[in-house]
C-alpha positions as CSV (number, residue, x, y, z in Angstrom):
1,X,34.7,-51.2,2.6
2,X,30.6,-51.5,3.1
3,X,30.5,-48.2,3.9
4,X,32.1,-47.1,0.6
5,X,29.6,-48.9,-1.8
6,X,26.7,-47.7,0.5
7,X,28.2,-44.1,0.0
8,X,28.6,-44.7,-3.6
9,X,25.5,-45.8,-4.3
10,X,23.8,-43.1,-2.3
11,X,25.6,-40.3,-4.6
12,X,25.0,-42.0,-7.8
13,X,20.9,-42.7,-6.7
14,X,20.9,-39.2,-5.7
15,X,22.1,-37.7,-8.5
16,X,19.2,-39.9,-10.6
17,X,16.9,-38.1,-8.7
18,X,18.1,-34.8,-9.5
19,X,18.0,-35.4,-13.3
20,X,14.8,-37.6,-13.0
21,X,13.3,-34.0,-10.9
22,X,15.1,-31.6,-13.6
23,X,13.7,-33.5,-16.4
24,X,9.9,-33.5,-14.9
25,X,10.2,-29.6,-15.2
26,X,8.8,-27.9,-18.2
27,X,10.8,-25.0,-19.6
28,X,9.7,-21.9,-19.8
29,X,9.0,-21.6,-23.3
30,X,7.0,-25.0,-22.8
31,X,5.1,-23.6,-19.6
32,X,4.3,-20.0,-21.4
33,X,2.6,-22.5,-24.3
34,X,0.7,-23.9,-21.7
35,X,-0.4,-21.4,-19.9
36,X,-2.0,-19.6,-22.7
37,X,-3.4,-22.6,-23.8
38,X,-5.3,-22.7,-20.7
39,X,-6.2,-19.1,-20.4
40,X,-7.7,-19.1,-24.3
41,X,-9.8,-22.5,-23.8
42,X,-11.1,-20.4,-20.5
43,X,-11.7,-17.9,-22.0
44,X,-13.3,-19.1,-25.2
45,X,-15.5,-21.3,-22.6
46,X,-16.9,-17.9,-21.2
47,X,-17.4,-16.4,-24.1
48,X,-19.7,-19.1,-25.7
49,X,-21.4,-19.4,-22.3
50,X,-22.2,-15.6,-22.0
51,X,-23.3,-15.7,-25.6
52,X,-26.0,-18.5,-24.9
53,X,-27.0,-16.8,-21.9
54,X,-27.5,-13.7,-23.9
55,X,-29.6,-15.4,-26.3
56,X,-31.7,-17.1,-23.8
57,X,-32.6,-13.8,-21.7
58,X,-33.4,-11.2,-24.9
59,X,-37.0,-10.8,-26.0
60,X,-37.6,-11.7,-30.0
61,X,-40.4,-10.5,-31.7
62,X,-42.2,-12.8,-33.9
63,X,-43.9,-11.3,-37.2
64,X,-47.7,-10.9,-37.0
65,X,-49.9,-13.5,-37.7
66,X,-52.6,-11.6,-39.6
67,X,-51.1,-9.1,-42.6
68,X,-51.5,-5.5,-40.4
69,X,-51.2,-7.0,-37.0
70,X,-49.0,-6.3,-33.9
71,X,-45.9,-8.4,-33.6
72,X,-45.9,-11.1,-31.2
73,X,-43.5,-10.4,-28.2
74,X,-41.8,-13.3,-26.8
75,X,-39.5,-13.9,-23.7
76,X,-36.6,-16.1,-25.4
77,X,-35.7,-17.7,-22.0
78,X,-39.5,-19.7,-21.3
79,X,-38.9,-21.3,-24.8
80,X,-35.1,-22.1,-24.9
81,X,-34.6,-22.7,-21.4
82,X,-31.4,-25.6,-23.3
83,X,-29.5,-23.0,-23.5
84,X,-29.1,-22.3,-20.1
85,X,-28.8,-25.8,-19.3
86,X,-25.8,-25.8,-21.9
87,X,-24.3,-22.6,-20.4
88,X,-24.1,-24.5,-17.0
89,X,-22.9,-27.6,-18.4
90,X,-20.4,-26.3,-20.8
91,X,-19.0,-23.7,-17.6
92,X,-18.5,-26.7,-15.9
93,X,-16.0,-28.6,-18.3
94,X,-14.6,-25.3,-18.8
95,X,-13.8,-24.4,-14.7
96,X,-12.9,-28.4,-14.3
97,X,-10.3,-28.3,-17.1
98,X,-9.0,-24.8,-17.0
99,X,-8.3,-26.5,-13.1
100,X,-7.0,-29.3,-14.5
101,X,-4.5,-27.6,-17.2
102,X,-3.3,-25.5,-13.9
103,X,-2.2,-27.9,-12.1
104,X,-0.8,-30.4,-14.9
105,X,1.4,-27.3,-15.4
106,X,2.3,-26.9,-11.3
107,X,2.8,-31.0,-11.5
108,X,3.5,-31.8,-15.2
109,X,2.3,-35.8,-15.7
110,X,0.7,-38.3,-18.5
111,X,-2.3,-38.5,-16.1
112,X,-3.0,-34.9,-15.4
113,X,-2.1,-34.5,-19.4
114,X,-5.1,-36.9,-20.5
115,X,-7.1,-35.5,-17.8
116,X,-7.1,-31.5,-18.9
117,X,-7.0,-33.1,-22.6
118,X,-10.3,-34.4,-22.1
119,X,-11.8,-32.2,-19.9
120,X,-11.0,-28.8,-22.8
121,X,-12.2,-31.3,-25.6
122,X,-15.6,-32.2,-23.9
123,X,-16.3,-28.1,-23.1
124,X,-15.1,-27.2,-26.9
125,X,-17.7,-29.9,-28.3
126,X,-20.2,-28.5,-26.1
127,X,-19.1,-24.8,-26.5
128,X,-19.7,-26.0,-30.7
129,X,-23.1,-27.4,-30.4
130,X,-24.5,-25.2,-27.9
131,X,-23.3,-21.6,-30.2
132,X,-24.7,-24.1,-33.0
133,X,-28.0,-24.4,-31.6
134,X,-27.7,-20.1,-30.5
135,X,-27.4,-19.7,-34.1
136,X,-30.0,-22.0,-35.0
137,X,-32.6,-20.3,-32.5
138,X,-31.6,-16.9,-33.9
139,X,-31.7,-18.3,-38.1
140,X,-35.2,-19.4,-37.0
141,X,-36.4,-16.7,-35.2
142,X,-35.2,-13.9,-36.8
């Protein structure tokens, strides 16, 4: 008679854990969603970061000082040397949460959830204020 409750309760805990594992999967529909939403916040992430760098690295000319002058040429990258500091940081968040978003959707959880979350938000708010501060340097020097 043990023996038939310990079998019994064996199939019915092992059948828990099949629908506890089968609910922990994302479908496929859910996982495409994902997976493009952490190829475009890589990919927007590059994109802002090789636009800074391009803006830090080309040459400007400023307009003479005296009416009939030469124009002033000026290396971008010894005066805005923030932007590559922005670059780097904002690559940064953007490898640790394209990382993250891969494996929350290898091993789908809350944690790893808040964790890409977070980690895409901080490298968007920097990917905003560093093009915002590209567009700035260009409104001003152009």
């Amino acid at each position: 008679m043990l023996t038939g409750e310990t079998a019994s309760t064996q199939a019915s805990s092992g059948s828990a854990t099949e629908t506890t594992q089968h609910a922990a999967t994302p479908s496929k529909k859910k996982r495409a969603l994902l997976i493009s939403a952490v190829v475009l916040v890589a990919i927007g992430v590059f994109l802002a970061c090789s636009s800074a760098v391009a803006h830090a690295y080309t040459s400007y000319e400023l307009p003479p000082l005296k009416p009939g002058g030469a124009p002033q040429y000026v290396p971008r990258h010894l005066h805005y040397p923030e932007l590559i500091r922005m670059a780097v940081t904002t690559g940064v968040l953007g490898i640790g949460a394209t990382a993250a978003g891969v494996f929350h959707i290898y091993r789908p959880s809350r944690r790893n959830a808040i964790l890409w979350g977070a980690l895409a938000l901080a490298a968007l708010v920097c990917c905003v204020y560093m093009v915002d501060h590209a567009n700035e340097v260009s409104r001003y020097v152009f």
